[in-house]
CHARMM internal coordinates of N, CA and C (Angstrom, degrees):
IC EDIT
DIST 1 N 1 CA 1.4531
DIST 1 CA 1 C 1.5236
ANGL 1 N 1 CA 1 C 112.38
DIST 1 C 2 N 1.1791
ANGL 1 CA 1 C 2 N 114.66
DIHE 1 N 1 CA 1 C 2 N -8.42
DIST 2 N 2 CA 1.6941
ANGL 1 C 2 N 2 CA 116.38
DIHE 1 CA 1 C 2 N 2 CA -166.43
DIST 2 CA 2 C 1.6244
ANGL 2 N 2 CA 2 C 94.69
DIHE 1 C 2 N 2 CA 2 C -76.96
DIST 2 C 3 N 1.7617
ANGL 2 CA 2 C 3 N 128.45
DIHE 2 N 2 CA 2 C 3 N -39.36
DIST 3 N 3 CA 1.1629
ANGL 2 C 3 N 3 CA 105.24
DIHE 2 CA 2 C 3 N 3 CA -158.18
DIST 3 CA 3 C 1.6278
ANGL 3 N 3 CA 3 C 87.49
DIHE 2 C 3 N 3 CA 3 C -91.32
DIST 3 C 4 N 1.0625
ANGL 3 CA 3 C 4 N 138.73
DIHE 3 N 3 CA 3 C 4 N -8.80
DIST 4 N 4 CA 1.4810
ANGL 3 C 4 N 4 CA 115.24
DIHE 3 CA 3 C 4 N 4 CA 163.09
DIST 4 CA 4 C 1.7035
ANGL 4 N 4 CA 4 C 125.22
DIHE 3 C 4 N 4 CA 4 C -71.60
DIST 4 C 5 N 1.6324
ANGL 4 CA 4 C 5 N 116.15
DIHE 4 N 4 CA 4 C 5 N -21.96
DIST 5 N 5 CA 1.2575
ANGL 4 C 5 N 5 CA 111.50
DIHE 4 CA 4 C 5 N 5 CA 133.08
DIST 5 CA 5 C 1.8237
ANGL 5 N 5 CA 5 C 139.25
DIHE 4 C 5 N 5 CA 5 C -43.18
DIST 5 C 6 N 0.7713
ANGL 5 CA 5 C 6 N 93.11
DIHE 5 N 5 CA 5 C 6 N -35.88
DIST 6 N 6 CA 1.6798
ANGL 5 C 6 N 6 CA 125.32
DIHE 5 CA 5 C 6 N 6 CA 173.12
DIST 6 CA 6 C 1.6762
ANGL 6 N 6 CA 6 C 121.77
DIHE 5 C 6 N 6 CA 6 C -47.86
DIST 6 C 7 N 1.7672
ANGL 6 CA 6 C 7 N 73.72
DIHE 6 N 6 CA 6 C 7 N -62.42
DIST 7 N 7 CA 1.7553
ANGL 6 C 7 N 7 CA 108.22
DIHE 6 CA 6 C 7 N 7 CA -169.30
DIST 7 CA 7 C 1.7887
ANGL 7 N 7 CA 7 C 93.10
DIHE 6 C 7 N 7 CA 7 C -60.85
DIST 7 C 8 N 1.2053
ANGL 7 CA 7 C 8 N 107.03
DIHE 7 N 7 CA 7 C 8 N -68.89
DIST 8 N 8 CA 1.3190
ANGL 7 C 8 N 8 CA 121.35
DIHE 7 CA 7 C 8 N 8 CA -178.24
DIST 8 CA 8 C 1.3818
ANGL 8 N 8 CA 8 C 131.70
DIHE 7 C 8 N 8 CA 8 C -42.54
DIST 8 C 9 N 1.1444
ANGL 8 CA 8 C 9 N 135.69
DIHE 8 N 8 CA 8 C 9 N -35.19
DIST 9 N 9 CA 1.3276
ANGL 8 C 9 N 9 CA 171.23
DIHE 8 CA 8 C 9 N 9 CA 103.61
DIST 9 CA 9 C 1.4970
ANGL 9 N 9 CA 9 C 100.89
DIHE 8 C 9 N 9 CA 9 C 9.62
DIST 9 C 10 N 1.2694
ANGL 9 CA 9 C 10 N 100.70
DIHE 9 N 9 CA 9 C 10 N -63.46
DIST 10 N 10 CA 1.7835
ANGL 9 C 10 N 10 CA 105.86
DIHE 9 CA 9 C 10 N 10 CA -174.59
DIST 10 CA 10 C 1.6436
ANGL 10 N 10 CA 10 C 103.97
DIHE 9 C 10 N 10 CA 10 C -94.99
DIST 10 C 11 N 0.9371
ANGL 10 CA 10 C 11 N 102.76
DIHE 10 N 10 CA 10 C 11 N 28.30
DIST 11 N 11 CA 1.7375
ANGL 10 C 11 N 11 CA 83.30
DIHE 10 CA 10 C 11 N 11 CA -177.45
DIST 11 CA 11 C 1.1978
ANGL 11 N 11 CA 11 C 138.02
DIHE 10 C 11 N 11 CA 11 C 75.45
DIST 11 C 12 N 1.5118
ANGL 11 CA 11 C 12 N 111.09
DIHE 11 N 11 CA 11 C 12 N -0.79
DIST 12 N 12 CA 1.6717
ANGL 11 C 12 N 12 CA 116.95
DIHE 11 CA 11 C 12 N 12 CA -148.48
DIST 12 CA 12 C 1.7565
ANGL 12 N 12 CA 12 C 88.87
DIHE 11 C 12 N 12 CA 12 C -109.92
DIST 12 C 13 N 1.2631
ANGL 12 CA 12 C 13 N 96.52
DIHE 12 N 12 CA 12 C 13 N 170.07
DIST 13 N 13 CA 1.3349
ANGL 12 C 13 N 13 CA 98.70
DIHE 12 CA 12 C 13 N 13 CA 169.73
DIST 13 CA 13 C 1.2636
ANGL 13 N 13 CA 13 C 111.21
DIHE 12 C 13 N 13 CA 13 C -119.42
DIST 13 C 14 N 1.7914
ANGL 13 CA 13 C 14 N 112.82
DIHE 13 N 13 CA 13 C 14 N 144.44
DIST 14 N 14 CA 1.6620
ANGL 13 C 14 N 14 CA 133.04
DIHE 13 CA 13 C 14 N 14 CA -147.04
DIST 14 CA 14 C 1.4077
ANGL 14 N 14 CA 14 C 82.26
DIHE 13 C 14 N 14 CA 14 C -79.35
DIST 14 C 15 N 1.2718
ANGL 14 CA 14 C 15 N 117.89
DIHE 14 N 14 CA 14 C 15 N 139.37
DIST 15 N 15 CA 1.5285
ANGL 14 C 15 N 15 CA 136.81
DIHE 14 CA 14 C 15 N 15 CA 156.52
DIST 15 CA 15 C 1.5457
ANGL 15 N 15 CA 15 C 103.89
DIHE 14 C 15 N 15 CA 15 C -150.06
DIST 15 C 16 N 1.5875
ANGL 15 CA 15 C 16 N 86.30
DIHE 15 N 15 CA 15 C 16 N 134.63
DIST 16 N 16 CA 1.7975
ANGL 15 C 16 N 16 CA 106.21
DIHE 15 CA 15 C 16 N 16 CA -164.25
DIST 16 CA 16 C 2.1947
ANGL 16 N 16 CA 16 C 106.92
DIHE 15 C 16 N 16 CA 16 C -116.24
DIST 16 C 17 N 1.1062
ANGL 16 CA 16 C 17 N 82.87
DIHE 16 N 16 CA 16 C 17 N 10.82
DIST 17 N 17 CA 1.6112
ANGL 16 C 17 N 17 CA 104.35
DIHE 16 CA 16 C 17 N 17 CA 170.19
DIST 17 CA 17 C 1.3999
ANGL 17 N 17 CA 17 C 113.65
DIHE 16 C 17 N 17 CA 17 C -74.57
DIST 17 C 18 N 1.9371
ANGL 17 CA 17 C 18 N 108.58
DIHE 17 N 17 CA 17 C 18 N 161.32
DIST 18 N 18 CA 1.6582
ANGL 17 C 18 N 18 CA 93.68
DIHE 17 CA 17 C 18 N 18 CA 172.25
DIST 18 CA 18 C 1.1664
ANGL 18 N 18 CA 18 C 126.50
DIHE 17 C 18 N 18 CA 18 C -56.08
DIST 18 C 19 N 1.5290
ANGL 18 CA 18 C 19 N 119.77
DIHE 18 N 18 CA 18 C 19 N -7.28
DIST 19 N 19 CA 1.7336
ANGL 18 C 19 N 19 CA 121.18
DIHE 18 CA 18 C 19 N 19 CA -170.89
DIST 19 CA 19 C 1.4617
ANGL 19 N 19 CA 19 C 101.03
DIHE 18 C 19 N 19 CA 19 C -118.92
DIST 19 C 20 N 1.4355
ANGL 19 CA 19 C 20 N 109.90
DIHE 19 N 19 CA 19 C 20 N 46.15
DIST 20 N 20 CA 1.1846
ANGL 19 C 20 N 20 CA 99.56
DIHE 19 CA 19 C 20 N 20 CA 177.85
DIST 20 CA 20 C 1.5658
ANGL 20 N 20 CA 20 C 113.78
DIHE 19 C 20 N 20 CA 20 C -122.78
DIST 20 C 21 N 1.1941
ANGL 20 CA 20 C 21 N 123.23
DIHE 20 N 20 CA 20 C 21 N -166.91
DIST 21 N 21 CA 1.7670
ANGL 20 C 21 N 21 CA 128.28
DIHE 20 CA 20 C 21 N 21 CA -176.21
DIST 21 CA 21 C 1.6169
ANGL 21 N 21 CA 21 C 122.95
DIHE 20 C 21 N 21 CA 21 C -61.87
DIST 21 C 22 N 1.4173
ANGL 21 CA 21 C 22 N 93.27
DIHE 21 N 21 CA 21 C 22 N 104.21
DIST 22 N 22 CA 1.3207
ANGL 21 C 22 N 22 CA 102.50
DIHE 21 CA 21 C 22 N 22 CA 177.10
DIST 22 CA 22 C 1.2461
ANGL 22 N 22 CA 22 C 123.80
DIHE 21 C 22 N 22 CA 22 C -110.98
DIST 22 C 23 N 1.0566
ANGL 22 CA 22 C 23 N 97.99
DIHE 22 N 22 CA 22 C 23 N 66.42
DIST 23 N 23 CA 1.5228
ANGL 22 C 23 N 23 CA 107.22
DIHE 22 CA 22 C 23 N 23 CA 177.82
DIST 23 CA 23 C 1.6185
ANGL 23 N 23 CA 23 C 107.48
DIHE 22 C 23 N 23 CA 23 C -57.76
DIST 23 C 24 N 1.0164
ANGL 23 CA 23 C 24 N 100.43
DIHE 23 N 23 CA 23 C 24 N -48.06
DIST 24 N 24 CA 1.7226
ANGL 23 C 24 N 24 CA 114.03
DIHE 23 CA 23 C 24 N 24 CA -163.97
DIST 24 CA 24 C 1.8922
ANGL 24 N 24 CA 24 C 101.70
DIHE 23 C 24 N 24 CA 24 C -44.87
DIST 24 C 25 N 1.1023
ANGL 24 CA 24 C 25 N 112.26
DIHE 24 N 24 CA 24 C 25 N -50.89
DIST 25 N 25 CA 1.6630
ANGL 24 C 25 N 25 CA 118.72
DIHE 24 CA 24 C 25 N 25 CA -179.56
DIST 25 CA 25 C 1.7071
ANGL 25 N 25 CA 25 C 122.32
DIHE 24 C 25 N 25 CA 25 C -127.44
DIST 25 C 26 N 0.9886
ANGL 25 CA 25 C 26 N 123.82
DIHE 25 N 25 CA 25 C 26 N 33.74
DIST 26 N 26 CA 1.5735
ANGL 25 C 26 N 26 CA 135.55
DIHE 25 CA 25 C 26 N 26 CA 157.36
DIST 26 CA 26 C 1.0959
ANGL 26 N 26 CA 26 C 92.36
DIHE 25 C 26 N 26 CA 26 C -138.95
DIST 26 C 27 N 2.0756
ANGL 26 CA 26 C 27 N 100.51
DIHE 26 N 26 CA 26 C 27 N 131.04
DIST 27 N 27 CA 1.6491
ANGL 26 C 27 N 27 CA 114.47
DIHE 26 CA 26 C 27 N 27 CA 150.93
DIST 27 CA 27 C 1.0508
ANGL 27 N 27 CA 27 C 97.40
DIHE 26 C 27 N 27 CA 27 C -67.00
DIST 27 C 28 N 1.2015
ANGL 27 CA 27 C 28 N 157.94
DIHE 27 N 27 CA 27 C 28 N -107.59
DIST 28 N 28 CA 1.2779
ANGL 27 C 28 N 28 CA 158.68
DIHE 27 CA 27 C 28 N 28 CA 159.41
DIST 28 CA 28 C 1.6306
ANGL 28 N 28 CA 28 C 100.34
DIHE 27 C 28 N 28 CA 28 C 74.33
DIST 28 C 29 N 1.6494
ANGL 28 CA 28 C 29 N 102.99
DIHE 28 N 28 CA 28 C 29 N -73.56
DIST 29 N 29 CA 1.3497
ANGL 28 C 29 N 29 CA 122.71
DIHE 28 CA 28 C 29 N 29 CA 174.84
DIST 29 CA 29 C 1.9411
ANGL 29 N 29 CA 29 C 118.95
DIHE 28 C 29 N 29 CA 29 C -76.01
DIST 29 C 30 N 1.1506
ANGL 29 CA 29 C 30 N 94.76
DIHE 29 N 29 CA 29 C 30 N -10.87
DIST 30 N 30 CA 1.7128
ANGL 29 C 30 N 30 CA 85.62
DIHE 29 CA 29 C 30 N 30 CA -164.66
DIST 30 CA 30 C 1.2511
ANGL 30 N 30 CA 30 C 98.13
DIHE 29 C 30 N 30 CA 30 C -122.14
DIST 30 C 31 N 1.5193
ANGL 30 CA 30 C 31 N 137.55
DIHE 30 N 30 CA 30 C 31 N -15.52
DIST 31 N 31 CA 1.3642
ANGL 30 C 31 N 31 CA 122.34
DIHE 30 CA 30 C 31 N 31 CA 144.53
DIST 31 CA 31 C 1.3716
ANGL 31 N 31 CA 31 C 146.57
DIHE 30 C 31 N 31 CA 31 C -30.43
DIST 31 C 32 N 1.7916
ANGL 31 CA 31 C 32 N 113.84
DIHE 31 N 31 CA 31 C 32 N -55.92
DIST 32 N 32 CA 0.7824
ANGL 31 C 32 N 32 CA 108.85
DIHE 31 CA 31 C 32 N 32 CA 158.13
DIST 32 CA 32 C 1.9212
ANGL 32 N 32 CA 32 C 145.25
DIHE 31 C 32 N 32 CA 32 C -68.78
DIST 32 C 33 N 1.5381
ANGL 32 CA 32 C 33 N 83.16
DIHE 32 N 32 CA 32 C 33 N 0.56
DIST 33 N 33 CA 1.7546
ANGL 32 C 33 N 33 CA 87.79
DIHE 32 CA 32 C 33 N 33 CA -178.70
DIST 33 CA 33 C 1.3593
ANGL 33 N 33 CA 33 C 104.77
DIHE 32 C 33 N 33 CA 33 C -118.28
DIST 33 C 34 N 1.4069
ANGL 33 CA 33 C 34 N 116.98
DIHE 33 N 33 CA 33 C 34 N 34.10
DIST 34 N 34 CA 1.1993
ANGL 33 C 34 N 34 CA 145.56
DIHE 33 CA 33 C 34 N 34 CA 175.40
DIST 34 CA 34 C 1.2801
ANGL 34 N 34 CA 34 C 113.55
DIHE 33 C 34 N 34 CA 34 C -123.69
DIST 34 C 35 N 1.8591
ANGL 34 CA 34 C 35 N 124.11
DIHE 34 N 34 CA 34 C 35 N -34.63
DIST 35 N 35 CA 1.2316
ANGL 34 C 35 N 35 CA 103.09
DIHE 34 CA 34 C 35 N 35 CA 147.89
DIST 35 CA 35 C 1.4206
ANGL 35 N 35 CA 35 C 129.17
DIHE 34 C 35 N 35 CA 35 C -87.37
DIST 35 C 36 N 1.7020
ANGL 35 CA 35 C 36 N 115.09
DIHE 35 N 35 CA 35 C 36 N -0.46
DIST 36 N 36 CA 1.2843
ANGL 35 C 36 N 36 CA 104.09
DIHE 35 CA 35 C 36 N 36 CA 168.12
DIST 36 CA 36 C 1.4683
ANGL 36 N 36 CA 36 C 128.98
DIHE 35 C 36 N 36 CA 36 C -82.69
DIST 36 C 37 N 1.5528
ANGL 36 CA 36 C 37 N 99.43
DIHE 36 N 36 CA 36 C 37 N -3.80
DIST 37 N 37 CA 1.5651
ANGL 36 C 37 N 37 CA 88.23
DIHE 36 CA 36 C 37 N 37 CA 167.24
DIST 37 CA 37 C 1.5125
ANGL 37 N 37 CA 37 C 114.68
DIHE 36 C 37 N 37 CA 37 C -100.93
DIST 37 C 38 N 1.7299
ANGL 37 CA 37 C 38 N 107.19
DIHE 37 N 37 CA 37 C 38 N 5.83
DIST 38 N 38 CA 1.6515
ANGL 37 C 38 N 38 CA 94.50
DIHE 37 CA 37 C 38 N 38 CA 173.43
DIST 38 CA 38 C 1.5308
ANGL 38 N 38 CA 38 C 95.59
DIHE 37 C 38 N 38 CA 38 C -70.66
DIST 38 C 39 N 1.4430
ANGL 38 CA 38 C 39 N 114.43
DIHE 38 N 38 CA 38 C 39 N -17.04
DIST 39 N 39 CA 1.8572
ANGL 38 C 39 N 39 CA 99.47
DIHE 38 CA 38 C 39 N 39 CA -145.50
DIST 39 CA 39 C 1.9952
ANGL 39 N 39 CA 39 C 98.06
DIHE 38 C 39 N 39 CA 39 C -91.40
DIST 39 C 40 N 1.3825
ANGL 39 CA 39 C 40 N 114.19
DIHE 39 N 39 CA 39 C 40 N -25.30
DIST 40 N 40 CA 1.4042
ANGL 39 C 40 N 40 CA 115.60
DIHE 39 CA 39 C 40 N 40 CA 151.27
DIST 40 CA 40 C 1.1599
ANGL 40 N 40 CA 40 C 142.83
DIHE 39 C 40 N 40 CA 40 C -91.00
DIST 40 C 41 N 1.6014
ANGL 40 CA 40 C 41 N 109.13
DIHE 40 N 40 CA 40 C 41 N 11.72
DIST 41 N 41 CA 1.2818
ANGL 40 C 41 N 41 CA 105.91
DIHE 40 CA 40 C 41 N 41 CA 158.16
DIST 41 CA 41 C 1.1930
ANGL 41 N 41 CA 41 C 133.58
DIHE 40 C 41 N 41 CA 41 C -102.09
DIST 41 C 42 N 1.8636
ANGL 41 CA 41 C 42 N 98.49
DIHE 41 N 41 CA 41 C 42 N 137.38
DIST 42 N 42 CA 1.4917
ANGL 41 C 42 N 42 CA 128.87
DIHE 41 CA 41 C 42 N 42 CA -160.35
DIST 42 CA 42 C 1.4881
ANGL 42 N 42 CA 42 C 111.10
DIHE 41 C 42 N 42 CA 42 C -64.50
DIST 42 C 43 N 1.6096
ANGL 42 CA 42 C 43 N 121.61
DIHE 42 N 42 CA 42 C 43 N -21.54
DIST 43 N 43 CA 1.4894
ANGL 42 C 43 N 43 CA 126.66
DIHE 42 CA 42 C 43 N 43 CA -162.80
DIST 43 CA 43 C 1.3155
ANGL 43 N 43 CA 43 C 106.68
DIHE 42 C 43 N 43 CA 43 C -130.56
DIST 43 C 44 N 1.3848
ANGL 43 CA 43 C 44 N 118.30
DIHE 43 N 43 CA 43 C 44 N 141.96
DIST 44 N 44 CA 1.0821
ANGL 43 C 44 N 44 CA 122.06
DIHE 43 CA 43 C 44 N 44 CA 161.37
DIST 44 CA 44 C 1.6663
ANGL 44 N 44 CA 44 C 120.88
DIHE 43 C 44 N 44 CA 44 C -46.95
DIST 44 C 45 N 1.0667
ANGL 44 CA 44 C 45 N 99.13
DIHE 44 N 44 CA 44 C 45 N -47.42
DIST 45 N 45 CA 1.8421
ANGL 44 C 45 N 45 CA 98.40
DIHE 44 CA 44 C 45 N 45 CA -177.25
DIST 45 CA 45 C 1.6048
ANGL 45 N 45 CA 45 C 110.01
DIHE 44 C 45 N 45 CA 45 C -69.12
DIST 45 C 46 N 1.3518
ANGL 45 CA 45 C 46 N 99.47
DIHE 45 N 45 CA 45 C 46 N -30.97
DIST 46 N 46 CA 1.6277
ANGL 45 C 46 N 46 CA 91.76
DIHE 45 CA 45 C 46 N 46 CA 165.89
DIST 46 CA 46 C 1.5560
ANGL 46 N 46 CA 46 C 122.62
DIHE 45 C 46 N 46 CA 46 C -40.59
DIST 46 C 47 N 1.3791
ANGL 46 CA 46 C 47 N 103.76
DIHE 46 N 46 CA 46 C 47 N -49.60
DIST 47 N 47 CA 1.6721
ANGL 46 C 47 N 47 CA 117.62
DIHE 46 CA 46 C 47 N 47 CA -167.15
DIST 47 CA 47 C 1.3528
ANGL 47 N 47 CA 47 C 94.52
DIHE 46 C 47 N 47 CA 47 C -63.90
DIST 47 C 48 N 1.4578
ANGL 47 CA 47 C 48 N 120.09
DIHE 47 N 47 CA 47 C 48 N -69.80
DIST 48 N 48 CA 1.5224
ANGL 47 C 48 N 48 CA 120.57
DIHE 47 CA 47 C 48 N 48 CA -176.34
DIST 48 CA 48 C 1.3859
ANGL 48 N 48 CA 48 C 129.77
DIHE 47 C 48 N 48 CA 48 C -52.37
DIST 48 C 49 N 1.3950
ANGL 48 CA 48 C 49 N 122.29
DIHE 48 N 48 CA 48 C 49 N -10.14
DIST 49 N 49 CA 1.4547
ANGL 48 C 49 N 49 CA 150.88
DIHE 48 CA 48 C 49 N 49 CA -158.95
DIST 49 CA 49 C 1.8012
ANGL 49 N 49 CA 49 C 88.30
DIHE 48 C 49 N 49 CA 49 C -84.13
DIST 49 C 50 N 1.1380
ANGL 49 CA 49 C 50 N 89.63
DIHE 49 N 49 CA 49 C 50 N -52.70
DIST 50 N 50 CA 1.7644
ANGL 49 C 50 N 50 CA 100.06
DIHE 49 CA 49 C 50 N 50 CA -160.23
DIST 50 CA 50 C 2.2680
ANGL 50 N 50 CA 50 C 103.53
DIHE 49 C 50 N 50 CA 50 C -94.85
DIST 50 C 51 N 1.3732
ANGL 50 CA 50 C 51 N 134.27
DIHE 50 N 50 CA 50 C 51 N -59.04
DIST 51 N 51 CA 0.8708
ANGL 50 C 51 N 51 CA 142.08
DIHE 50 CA 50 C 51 N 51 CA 128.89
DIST 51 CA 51 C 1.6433
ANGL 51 N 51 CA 51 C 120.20
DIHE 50 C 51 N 51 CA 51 C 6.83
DIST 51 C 52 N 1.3157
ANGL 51 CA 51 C 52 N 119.34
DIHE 51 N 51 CA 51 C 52 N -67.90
DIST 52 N 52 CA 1.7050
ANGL 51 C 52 N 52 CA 130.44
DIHE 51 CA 51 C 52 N 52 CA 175.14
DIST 52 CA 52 C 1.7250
ANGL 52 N 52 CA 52 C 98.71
DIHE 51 C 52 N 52 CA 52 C -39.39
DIST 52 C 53 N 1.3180
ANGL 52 CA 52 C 53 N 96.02
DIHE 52 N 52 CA 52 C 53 N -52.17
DIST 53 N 53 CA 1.6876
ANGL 52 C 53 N 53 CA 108.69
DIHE 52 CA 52 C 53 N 53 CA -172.68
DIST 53 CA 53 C 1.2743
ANGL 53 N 53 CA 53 C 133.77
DIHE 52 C 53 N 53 CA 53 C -91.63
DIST 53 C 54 N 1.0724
ANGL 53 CA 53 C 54 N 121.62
DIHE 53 N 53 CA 53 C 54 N 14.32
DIST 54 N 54 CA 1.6557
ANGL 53 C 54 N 54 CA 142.21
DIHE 53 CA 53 C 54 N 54 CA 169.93
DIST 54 CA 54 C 1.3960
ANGL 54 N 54 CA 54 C 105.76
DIHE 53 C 54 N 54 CA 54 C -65.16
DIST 54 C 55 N 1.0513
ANGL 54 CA 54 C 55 N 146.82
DIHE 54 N 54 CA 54 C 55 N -8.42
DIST 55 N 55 CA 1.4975
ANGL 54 C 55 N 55 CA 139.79
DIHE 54 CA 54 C 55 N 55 CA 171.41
DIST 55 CA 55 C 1.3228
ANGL 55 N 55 CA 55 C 103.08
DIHE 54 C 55 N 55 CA 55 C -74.50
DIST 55 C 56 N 1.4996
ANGL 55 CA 55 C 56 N 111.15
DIHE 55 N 55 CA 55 C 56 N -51.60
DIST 56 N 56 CA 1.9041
ANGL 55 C 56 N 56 CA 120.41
DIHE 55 CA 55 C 56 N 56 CA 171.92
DIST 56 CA 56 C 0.8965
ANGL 56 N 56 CA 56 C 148.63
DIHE 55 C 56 N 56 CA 56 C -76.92
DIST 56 C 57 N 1.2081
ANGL 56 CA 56 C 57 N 142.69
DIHE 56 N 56 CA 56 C 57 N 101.57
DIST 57 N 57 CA 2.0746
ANGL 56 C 57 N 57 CA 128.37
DIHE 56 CA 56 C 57 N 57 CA -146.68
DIST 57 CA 57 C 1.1706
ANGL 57 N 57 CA 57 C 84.45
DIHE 56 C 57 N 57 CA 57 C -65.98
DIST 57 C 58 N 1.2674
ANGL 57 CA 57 C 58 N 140.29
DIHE 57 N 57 CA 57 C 58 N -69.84
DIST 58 N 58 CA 1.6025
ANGL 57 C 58 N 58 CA 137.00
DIHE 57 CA 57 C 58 N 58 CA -130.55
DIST 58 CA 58 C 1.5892
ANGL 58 N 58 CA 58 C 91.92
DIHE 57 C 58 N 58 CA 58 C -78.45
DIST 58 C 59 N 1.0422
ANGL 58 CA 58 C 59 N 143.20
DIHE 58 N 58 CA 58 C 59 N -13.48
DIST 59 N 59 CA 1.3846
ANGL 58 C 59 N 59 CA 140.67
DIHE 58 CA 58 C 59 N 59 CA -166.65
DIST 59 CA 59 C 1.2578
ANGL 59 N 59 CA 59 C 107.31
DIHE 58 C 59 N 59 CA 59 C -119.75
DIST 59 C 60 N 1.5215
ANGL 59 CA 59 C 60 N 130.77
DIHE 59 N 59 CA 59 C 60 N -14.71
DIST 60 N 60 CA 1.6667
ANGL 59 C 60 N 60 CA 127.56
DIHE 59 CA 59 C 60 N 60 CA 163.17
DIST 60 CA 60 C 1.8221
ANGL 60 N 60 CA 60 C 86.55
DIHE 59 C 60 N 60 CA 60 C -86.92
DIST 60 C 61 N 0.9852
ANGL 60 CA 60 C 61 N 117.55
DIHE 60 N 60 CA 60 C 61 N -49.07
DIST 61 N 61 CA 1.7194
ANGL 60 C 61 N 61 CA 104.46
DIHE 60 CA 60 C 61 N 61 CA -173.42
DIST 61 CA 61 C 1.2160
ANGL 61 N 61 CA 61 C 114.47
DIHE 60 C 61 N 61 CA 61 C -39.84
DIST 61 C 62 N 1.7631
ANGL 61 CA 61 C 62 N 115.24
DIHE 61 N 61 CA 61 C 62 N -59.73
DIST 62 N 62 CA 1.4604
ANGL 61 C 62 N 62 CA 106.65
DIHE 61 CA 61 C 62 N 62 CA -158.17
DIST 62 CA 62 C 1.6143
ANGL 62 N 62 CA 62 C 102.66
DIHE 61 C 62 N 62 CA 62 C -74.63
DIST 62 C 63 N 1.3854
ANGL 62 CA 62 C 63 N 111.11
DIHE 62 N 62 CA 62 C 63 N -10.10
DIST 63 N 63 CA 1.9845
ANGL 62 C 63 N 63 CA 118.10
DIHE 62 CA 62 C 63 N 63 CA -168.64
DIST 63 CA 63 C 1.4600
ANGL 63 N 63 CA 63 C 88.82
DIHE 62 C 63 N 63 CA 63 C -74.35
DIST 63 C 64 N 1.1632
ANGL 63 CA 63 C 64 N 137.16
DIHE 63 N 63 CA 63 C 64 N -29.34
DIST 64 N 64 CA 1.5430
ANGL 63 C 64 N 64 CA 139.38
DIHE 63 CA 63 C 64 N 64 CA 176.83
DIST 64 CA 64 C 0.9159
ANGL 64 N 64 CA 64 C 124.95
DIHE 63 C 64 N 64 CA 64 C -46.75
DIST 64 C 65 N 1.9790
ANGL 64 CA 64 C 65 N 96.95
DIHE 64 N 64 CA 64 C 65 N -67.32
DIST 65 N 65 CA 1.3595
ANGL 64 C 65 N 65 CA 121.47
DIHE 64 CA 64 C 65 N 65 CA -156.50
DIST 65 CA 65 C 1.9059
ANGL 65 N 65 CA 65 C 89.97
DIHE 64 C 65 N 65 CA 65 C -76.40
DIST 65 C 66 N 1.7552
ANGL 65 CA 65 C 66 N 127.44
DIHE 65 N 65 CA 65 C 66 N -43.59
DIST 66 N 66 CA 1.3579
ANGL 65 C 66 N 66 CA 98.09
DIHE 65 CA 65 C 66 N 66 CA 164.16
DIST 66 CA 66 C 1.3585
ANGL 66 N 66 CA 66 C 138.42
DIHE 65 C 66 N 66 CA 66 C -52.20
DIST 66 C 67 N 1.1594
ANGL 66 CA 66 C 67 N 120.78
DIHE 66 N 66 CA 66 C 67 N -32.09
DIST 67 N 67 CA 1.4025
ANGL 66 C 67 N 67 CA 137.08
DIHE 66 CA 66 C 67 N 67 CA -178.27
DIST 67 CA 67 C 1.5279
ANGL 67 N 67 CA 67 C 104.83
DIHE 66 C 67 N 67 CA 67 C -60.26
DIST 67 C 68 N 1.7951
ANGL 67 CA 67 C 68 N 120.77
DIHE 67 N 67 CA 67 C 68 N -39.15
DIST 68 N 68 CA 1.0912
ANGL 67 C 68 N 68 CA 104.65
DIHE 67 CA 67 C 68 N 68 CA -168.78
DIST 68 CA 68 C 1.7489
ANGL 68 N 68 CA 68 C 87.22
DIHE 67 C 68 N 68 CA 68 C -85.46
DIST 68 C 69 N 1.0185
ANGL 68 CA 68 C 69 N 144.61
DIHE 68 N 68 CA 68 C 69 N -63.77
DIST 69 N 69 CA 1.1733
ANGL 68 C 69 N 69 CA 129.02
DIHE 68 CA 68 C 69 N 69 CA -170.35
DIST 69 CA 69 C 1.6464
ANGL 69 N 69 CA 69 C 127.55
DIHE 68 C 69 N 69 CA 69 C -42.69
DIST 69 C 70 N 1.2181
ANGL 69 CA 69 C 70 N 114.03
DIHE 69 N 69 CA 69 C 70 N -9.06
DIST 70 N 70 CA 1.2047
ANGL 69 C 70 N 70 CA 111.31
DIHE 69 CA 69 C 70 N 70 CA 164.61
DIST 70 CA 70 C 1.7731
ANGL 70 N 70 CA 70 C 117.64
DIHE 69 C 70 N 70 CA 70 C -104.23
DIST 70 C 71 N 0.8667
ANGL 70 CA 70 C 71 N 89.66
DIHE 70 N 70 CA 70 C 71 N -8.97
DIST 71 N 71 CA 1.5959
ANGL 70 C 71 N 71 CA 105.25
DIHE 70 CA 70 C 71 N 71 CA 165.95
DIST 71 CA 71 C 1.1111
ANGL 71 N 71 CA 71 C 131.20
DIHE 70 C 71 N 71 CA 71 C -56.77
DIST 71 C 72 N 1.9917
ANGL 71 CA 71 C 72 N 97.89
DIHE 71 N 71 CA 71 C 72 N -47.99
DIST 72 N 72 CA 1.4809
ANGL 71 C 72 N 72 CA 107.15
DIHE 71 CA 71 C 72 N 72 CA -178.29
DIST 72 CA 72 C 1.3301
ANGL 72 N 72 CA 72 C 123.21
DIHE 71 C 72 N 72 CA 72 C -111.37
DIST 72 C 73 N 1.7879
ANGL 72 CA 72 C 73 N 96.45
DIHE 72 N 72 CA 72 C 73 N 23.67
DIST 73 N 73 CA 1.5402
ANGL 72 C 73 N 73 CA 97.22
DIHE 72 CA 72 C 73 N 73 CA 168.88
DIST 73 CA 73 C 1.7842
ANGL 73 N 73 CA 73 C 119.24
DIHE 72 C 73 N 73 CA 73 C -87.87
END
COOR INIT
IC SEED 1 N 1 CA 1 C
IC BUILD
């Protein structure tokens, strides 16, 4: 469910098919919604929150998927 959080977030529409959003394992896909949450985020620690963990997919992913959930509270 995180990349249909994801999906949503970016505008895109959730598809759970083989041709669908993989955020979870292509930068490809999770780059750019990685710079869209540098470009809405309100806090500095936000940026660094997510940033610290860019060496690791699975660890910039889930820094995302919090970011978007605190985003859209």
């Amino acid at each position: 469910m995180s990349n249909k959080l994801i999906a949503e977030f970016m505008n895109h529409e959730y598809r759970c098919d083989a041709h669908g959003n993989t955020y979870n394992n292509s930068w490809d896909w999770l780059m750019p919604v990685v710079q869209k949450c540098f470009e809405v985020a309100e806090h500095e620690d936000d940026f660094f929150a997510i940033s610290g963990n860019l060496p690791y997919m699975d660890s910039t992913y889930k820094s995302v998927v919090e970011f978007i959930k605190e985003h859209n509270k």
